[in-house]
C-alpha positions in Angstrom: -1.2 -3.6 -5.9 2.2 -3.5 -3.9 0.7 -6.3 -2.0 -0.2 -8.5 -4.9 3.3 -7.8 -6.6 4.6 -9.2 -3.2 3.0 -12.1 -3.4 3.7 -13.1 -6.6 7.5 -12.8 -5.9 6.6 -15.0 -3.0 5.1 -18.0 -5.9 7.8 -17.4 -8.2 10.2 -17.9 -5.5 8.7 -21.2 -4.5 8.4 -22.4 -7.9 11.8 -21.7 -8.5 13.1 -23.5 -5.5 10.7 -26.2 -6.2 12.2 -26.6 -10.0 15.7 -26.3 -8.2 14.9 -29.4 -6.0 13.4 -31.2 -8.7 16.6 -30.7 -10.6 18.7 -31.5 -8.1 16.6 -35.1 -7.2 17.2 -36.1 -11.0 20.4 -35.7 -11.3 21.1 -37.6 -7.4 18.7 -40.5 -9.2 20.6 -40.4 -12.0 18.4 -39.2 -14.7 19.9 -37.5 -17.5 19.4 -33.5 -17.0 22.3 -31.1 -18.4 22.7 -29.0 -15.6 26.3 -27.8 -14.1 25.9 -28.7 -10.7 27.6 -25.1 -9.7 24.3 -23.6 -11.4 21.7 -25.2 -9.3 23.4 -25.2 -6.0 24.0 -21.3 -6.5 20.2 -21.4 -8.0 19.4 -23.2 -4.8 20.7 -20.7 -2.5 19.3 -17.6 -5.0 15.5 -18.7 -4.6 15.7 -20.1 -0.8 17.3 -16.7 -0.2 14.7 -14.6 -2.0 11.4 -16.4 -0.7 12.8 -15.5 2.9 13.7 -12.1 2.3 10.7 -11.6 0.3 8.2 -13.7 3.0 10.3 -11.4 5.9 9.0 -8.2 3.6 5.3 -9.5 3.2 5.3 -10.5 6.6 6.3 -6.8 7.9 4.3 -5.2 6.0 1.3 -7.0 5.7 0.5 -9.5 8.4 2.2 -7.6 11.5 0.5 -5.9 13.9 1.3 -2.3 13.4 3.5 -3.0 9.9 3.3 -0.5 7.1 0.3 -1.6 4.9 -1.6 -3.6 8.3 -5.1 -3.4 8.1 -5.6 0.5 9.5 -7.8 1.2 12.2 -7.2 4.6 12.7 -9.0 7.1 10.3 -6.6 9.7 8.3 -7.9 12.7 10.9 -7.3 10.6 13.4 -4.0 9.8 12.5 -3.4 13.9 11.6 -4.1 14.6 15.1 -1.8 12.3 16.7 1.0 13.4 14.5 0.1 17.1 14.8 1.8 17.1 18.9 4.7 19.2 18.6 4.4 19.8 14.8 6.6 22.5 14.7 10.0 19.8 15.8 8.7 17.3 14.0 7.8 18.3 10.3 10.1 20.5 8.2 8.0 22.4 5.2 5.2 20.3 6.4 7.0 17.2 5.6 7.7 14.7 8.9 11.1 14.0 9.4 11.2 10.8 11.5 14.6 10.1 11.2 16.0 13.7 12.3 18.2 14.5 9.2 16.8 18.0 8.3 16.6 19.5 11.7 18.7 22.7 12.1 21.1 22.9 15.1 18.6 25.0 16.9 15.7 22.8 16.6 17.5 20.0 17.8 18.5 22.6 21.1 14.9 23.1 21.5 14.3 19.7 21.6 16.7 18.7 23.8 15.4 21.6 26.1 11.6 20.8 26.1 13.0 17.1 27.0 15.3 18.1 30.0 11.8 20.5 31.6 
């Protein structure tokens, strides 16, 4: 679902900048079209903005080897007992903490010390 979400941001991005340009190509032509031309530079730079951010995000996610939501090859179990090495420094109330916020002073010690042996 996230993915589908994702990539209609991507198309409503595109359309946006595409209705942007098409703006902007009338009024260079001279065509009448009552646009400030404040709103569709700054409408320009909103949509171009977004579709990269938002094609960075789909592209990290989706279509890079080893992003969140890639195509999984491992199995749950199999990922449970990769993650299970040194379970005790790296989960706290069975939770992971991959970013080391919730350690206690003397788990990060222990750390340190199994890393210096």
């Amino acid at each position: 679902m996230a993915k589908m979400i994702t990539s209609v941001q991507l198309i409503q991005m595109f359309v946006g900048t595409t209705v942007t340009v098409n703006v902007i190509y009338n009024k260079r032509v001279g065509n009448e079209c009552s646009v400030v031309p404040a709103n569709y530079k700054l409408g320009l730079a909103m949509y171009v903005s977004y579709f990269f951010l938002f094609a960075a995000l789909f592209y990290n996610l989706y279509l890079r080897p080893g992003g969140k939501h890639a195509a999984k090859t491992q199995t749950r179990s199999a990922m449970k007992a990769s993650e299970s090495k040194d379970n005790l420094d790296d989960t706290l109330c069975g939770v992971k903490d991959g970013a080391g916020f919730f350690h206690t002073q003397d788990e990060k010690k222990r750390k340190e010390e199994k890393k210096t042996k």
